[in-house]
C-alpha positions as CSV (number, residue, x, y, z in Angstrom):
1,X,85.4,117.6,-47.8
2,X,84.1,118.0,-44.2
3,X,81.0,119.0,-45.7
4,X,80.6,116.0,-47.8
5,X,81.2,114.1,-44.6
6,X,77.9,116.0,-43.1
7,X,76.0,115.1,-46.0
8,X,76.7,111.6,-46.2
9,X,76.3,111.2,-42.2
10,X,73.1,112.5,-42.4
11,X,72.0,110.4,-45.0
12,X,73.5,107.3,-43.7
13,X,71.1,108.0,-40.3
14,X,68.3,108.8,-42.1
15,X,68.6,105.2,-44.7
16,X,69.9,103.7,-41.3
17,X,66.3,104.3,-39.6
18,X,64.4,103.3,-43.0
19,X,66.3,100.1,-42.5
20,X,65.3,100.0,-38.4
21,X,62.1,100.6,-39.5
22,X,61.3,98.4,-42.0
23,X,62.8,95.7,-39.0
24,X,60.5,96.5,-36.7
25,X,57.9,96.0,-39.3
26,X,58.9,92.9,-40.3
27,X,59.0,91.7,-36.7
28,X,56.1,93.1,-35.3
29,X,53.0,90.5,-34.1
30,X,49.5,90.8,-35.6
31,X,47.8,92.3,-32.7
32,X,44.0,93.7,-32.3
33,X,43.6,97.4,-33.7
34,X,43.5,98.5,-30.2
35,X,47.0,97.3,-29.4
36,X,48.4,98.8,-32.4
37,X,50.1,101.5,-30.4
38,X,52.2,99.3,-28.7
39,X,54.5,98.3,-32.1
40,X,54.5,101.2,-32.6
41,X,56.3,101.8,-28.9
42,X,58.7,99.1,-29.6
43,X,62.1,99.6,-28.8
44,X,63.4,99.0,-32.7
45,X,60.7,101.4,-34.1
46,X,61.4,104.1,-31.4
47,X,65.3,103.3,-32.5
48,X,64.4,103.9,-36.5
49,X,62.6,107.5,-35.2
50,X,65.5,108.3,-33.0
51,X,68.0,107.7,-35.8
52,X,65.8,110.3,-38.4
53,X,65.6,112.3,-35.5
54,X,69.2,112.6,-35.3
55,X,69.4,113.0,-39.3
56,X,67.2,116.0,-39.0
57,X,69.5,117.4,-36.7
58,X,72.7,116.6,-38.9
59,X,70.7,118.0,-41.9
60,X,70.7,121.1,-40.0
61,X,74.0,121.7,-39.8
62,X,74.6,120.9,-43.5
63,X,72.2,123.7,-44.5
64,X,73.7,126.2,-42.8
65,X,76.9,125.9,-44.4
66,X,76.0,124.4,-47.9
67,X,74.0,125.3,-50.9
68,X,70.2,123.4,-50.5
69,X,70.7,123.0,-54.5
70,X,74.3,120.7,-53.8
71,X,72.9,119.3,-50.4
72,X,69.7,117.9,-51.4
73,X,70.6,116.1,-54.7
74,X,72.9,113.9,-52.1
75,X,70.0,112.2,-50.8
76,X,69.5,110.4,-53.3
77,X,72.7,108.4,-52.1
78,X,70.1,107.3,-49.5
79,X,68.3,105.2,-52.1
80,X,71.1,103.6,-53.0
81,X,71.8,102.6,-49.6
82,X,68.3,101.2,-49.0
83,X,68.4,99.4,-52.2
84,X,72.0,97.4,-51.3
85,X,70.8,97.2,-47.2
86,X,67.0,95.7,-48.4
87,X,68.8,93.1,-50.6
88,X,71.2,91.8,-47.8
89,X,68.7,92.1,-44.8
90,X,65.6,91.3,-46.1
91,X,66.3,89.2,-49.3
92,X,64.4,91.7,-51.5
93,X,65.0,91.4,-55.7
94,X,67.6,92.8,-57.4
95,X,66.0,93.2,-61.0
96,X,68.2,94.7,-63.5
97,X,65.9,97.5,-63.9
98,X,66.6,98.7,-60.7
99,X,70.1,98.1,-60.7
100,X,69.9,100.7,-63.8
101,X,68.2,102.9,-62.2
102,X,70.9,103.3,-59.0
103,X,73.6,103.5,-61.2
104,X,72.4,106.6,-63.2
105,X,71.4,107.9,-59.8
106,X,75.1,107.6,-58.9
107,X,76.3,108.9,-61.7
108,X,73.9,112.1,-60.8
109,X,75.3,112.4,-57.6
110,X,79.2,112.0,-58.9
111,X,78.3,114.7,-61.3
112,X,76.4,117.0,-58.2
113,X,79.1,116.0,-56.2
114,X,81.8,117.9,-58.8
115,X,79.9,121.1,-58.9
């Protein structure tokens, strides 16, 4: 179980700075090429790369004490997690296609996860 808990924290960082990301995207000002550096220095973007950075880290510890073939197949709960997070946030469509396709990606993991 503790393990599971690893897995799920990493990937919850990981879709967490996606999410910050995609923020800082949004909110960023059209600026001349040569300022271009400086969204990418904003505080929410360095906050999305600080929050994979600490994923990486997390995701270290998982593959030293889990199997990379029961690990890595729990990423996918990441895209789940975007999905749900993009629709709330950002107002992006939920067409039944993709809600399809993050149901048999659950489904996936639920069988992954009973391995």
């Amino acid at each position: 179980m503790k393990n599971i808990l690893l897995i799920l924290f990493s990937v919850f960082l990981s879709s967490m700075g996606q999410i910050v990301l995609k923020y800082g995207a949004v909110k960023t000002v059209d600026q001349p090429k040569s300022m271009e550096i400086m969204n990418f220095l904003s505080p929410i973007n360095i906050t999305g790369l600080f929050l994979y950075g600490l994923s990486a880290l997390v995701w270290m510890v998982v593959l030293r004490k889990v199997e990379l073939s029961y690990a890595y197949p729990m990423v996918s709960v990441g895209y789940v997690l975007v999905f749900v997070f993009s629709y709330y946030l950002f107002g992006e469509s939920l067409s039944m296609n993709r809600i399809i396709g993050m149901v048999f990606i659950m489904i996936g993991i639920i069988f992954i996860s009973r391995s």
